[in-house]
C-alpha positions in Angstrom: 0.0 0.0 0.0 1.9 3.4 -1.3 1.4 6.1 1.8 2.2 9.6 1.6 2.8 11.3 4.4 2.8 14.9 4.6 4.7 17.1 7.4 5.2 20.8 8.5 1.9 22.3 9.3 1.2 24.6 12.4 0.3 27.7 13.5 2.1 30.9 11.7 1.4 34.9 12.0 0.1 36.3 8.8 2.4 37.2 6.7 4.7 34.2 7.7 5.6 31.2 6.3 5.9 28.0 6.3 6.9 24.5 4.3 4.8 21.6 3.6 6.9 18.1 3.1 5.5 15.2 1.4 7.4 11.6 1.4 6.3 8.5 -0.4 6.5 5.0 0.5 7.7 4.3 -2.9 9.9 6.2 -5.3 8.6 9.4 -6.7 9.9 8.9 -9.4 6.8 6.1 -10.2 4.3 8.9 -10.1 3.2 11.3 -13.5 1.6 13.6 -11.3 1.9 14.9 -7.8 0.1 18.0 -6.1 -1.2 19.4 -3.0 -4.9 20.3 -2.4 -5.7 21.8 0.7 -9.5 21.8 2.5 -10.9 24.6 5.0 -13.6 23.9 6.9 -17.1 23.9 5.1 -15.1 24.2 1.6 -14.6 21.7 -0.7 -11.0 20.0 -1.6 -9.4 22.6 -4.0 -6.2 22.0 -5.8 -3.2 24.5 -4.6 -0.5 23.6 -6.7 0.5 20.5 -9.0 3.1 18.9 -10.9 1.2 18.5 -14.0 2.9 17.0 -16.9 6.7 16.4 -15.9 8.0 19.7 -14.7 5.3 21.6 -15.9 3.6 23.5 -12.7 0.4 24.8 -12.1 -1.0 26.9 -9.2 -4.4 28.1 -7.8 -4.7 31.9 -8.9 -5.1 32.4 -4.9 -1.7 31.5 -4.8 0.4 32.7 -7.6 3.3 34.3 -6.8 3.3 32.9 -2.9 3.4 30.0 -2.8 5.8 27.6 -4.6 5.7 23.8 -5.5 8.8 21.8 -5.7 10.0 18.1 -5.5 13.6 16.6 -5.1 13.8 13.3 -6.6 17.2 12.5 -4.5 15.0 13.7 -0.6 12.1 11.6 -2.4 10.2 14.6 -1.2 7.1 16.7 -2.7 7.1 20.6 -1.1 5.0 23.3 -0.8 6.7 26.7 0.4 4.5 29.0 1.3 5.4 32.8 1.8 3.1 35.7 2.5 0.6 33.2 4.3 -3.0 35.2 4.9 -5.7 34.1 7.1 -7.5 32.5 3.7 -5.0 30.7 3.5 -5.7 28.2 6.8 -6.8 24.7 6.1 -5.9 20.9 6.2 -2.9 20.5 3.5 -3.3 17.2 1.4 -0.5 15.6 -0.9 -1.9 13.8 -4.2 -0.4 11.5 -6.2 -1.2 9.5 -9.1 0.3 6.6 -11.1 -0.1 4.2 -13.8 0.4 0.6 -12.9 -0.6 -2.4 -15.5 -3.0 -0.5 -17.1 -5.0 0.6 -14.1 -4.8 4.4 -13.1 -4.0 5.3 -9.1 -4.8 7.8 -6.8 -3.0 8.5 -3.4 -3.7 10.8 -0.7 -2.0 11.8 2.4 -3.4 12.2 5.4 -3.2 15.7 5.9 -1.3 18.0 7.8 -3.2 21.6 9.3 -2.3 25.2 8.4 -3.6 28.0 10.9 -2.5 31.5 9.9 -3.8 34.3 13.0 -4.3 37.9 11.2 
């Protein structure tokens, strides 16, 4: 059973920051796409930044330009650096990731890690 578990969550001031860590149980290198969603409470799941196609980023317009995706095949490690957090910002951080595997399509989800930004 692949796991992901996510790490780095907490309580930061707005304005600060913080990094999100994401480690497989398996390479990363066996995924085609990784990303992070995050979920406040009484919102749906909405997708904060994602490794798309390869290299090939994309981010939620909310957090263009703050937050930044990365992954480091050698750490195994997904992360999510966040600058400039706001009070919007506060929710339960989830890591995707999805794989092919003899013709059948996965989905993985970590288990979650909380974000709380005070104003």
């Amino acid at each position: 059973q692949v796991q992901l578990v996510e790490s780095g969550g907490g309580l930061v001031r707005a304005g600060g920051s913080l990094r999100l860590s994401c480690e497989p149980s398996i390479s990363i290198q066996f995924f085609n796409a990784m990303a992070w969603y995050r979920q406040a409470p009484g919102n749906e799941r909405e997708l904060v930044a994602g490794f798309i196609s390869g290299a090939n980023t994309n981010y939620a317009d909310s957090v263009k330009g703050r937050f930044t995706i990365s992954r480091d095949n050698a750490e195994n490690r997904m992360y999510l650096q966040m600058n400039s957090l706001k009070p919007e910002d506060a929710a339960v951080y989830y890591c995707y990731a999805h794989r092919f595997g003899s013709g059948t399509s996965y989905d993985y989800w970590g288990q979650g890690t909380r974000v709380t930004v005070s104003s």
